[in-house]
C-alpha positions as CSV (number, residue, x, y, z in Angstrom):
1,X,0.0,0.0,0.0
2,X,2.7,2.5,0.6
3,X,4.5,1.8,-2.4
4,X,0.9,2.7,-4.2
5,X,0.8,5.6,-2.4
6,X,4.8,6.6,-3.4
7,X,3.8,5.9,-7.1
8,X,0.8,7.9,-7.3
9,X,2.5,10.8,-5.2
10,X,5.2,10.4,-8.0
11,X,2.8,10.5,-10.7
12,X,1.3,13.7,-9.2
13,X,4.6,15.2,-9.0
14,X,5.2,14.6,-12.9
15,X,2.0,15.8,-13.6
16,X,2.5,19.3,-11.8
17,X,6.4,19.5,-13.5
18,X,4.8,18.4,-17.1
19,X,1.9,21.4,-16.4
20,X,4.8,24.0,-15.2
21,X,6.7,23.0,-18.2
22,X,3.9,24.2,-20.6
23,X,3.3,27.1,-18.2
24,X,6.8,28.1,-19.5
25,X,6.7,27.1,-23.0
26,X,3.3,29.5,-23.4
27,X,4.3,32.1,-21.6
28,X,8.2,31.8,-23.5
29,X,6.2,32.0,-26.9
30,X,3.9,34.8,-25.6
31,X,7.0,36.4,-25.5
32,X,8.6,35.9,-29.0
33,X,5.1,36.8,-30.1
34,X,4.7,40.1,-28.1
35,X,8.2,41.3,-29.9
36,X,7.1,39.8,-33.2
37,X,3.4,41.5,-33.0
38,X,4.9,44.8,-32.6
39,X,7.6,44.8,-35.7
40,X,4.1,43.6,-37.6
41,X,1.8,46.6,-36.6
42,X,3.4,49.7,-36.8
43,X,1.6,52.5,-34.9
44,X,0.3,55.3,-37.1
45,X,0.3,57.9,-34.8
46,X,3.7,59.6,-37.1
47,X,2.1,59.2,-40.1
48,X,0.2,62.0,-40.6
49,X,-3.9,62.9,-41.3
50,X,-4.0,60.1,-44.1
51,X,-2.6,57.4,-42.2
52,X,-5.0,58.0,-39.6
53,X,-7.8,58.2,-42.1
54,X,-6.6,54.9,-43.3
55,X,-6.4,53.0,-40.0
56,X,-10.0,54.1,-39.4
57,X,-11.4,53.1,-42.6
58,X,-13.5,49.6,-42.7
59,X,-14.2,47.7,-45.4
60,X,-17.2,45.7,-45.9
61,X,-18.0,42.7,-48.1
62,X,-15.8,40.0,-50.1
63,X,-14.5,42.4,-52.6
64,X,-12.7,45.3,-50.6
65,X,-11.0,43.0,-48.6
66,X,-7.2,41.6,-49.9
67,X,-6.5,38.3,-50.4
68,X,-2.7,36.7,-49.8
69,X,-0.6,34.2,-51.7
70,X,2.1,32.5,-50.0
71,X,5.6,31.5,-51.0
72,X,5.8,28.2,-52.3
73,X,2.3,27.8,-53.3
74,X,1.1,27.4,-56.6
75,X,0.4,30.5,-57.6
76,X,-3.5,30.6,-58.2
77,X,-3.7,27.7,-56.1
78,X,-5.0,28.8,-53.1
79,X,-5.7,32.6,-51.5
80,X,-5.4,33.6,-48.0
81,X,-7.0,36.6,-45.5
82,X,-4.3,36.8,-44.0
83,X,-0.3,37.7,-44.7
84,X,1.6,34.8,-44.2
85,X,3.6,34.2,-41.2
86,X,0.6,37.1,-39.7
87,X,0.7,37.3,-35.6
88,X,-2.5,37.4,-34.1
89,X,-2.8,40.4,-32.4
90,X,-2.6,39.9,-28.4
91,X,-2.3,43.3,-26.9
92,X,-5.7,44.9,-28.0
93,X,-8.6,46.2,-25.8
94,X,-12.1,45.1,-26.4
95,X,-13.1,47.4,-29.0
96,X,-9.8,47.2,-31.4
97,X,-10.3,43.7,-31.5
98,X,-14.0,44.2,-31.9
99,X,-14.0,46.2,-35.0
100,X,-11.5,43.8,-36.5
101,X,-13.8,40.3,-35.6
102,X,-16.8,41.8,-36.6
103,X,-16.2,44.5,-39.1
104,X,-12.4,44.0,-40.3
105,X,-9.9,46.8,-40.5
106,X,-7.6,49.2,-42.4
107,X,-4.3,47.8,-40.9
108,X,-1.0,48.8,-41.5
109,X,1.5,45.5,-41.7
110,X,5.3,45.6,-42.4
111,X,4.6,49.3,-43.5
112,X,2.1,48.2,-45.9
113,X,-1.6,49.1,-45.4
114,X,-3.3,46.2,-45.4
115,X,-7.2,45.9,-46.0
116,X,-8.3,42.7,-43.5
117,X,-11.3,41.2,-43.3
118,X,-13.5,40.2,-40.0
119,X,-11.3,37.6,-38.3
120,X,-14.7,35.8,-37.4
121,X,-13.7,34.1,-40.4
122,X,-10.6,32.3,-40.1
123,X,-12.8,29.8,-38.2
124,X,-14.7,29.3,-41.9
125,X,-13.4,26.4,-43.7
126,X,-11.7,28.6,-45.9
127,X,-9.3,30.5,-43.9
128,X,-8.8,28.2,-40.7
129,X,-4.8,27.4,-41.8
130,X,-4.4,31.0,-41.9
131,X,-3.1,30.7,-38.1
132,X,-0.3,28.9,-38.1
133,X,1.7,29.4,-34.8
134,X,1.2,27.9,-31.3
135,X,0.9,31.1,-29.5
136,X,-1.6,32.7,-32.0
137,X,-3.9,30.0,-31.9
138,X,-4.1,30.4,-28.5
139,X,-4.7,34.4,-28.9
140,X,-7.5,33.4,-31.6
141,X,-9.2,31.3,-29.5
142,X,-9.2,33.5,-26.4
143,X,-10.8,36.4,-28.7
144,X,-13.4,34.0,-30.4
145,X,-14.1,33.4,-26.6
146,X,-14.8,36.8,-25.5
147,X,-16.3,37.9,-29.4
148,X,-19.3,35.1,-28.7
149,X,-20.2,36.4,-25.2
150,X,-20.5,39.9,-26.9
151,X,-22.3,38.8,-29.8
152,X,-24.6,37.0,-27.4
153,X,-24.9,40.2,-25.5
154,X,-26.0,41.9,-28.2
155,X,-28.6,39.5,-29.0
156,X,-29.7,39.8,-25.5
157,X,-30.1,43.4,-25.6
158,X,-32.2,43.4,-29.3
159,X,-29.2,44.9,-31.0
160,X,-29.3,42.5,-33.5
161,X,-30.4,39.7,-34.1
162,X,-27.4,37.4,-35.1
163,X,-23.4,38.3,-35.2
164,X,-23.7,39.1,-38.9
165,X,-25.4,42.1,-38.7
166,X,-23.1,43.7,-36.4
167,X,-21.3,45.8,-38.7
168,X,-20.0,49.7,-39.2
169,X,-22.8,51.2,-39.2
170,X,-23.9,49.9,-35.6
171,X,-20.6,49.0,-34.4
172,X,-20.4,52.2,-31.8
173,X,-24.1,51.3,-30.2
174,X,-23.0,47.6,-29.8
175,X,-19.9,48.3,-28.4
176,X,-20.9,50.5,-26.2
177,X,-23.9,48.6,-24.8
178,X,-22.0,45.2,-25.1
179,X,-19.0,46.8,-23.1
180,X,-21.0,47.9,-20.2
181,X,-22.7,44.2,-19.6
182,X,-19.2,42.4,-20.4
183,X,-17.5,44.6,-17.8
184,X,-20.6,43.5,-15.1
185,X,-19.9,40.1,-16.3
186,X,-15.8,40.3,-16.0
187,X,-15.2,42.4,-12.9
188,X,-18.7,41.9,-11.1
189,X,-22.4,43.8,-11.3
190,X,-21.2,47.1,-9.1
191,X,-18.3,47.2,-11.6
192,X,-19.6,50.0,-14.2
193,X,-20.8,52.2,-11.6
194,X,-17.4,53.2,-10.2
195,X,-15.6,56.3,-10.4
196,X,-14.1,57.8,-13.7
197,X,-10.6,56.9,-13.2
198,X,-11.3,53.2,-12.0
199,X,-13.6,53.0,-15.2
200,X,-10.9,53.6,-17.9
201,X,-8.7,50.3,-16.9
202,X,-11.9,48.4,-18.1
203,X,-11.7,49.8,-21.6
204,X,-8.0,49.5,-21.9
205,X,-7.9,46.1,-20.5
206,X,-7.1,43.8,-23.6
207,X,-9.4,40.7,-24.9
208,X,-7.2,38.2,-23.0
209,X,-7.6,40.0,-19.8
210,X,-11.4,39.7,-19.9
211,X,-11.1,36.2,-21.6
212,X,-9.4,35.3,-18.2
213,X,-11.6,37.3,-15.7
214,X,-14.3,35.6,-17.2
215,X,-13.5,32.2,-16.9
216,X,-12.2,33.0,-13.5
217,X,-15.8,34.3,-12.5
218,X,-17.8,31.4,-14.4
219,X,-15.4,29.0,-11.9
220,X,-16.5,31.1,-9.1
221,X,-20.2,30.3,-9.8
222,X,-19.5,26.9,-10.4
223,X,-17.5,26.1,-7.3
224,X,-20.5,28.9,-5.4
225,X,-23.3,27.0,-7.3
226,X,-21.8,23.2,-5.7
227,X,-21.5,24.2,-2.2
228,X,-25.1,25.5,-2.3
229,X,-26.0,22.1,-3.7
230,X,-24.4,20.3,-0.7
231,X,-25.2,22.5,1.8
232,X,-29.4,21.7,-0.2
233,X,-28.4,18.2,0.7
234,X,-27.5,18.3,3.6
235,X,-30.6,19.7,5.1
């Protein structure tokens, strides 16, 4: 019996160094990516009344937005959304990375402006090998997670009535509407009625922040929502 209990203390102890390991490897990556992210996107600000004009411009439908071919592809072969080698963007509050899931965005890559559509899409069949790297599948996924709750927010509130139809010409009522539930949501119901000062963290906060607050909250509820159900039972 002890040497049972040796092995699975042994196994539990590989398990936590195999979890730290990862731990490392993401957050390493996260790194290489953060450094990456910023050669990719150059900021604007320098560049003058038209640059600006250009990063706010949106582009709607299939034919304003570019399509990319890769080296060593057959040319004609097969067209892409996204540049290749593109780093999802990481560090971007709620309503950059709203505007570019929903509506797409003017962006300016390598010095190049570049016109990209909705990033919704690279989960269509089309586009879904556009991501390629570890990290930036990671990114996409923790946007996707924090794009559906505020598409279903907006459903919720009769802002639309499906994702699709959030676009340029509604985007600043649904953000701004969407922003004030997810913040409830994230950081707790008393949240959006604190002071000024304490309110603008919220809307510079970045889509993995609230991707992780509201996971953290949801495992609150659950772990809240069990011990009511035991204490129930034990009545």
């Amino acid at each position: 019996d002890e040497d049972e209990d040796e092995d699975e203390d042994e196994d539990e102890d590989e398990d936590e160094d195999e979890e730290e390991d990862e731990e490392e490897e993401e957050e390493e990556d996260d790194a290489d990516e953060d450094d990456e992210e910023d050669a990719q996107e150059e900021v604007a600000e320098h560049d003058g009344e038209e640059a600006h004009r250009n990063e706010d411009a949106v582009v709607e439908g299939d034919a304003g937005h570019e399509r990319f071919t890769w080296v060593n592809e057959i040319p004609g072969s097969k067209r892409h959304m996204l540049p290749e080698g593109y780093i999802f963007p990481k560090k971007r509050t709620i309503k950059d990375m709203m505007r570019r899931w929903f509506v797409g965005k003017n962006t300016k890559i390598r010095g190049v402006w570049r016109m990209i559509r909705p990033l919704k899409h690279l989960y269509s069949r089309r586009f879904h090998g556009d991501i390629q790297k570890k990290s930036s599948k990671r990114n996409l996924s923790k946007a996707k997670y924090v794009m559906v709750e505020i598409g279903q927010i907006c459903r919720e509130q009769g802002l639309v009535r499906n994702v699709d139809e959030i676009t340029a010409d509604n985007f600043e009522v649904c953000y701004n509407k969407a922003m004030e539930v997810l913040v409830q949501r994230a950081y707790g119901k008393e949240a959006w009625r604190k002071e000024q000062h304490e309110m603008k963290r919220y809307t510079t906060n970045s889509y993995v922040t609230y991707c992780n607050k509201l996971k953290e909250m949801r495992q609150a509820g659950k772990r809240m929502s069990t011990y009511a159900d035991v204490l129930a039972k034990g009545m």
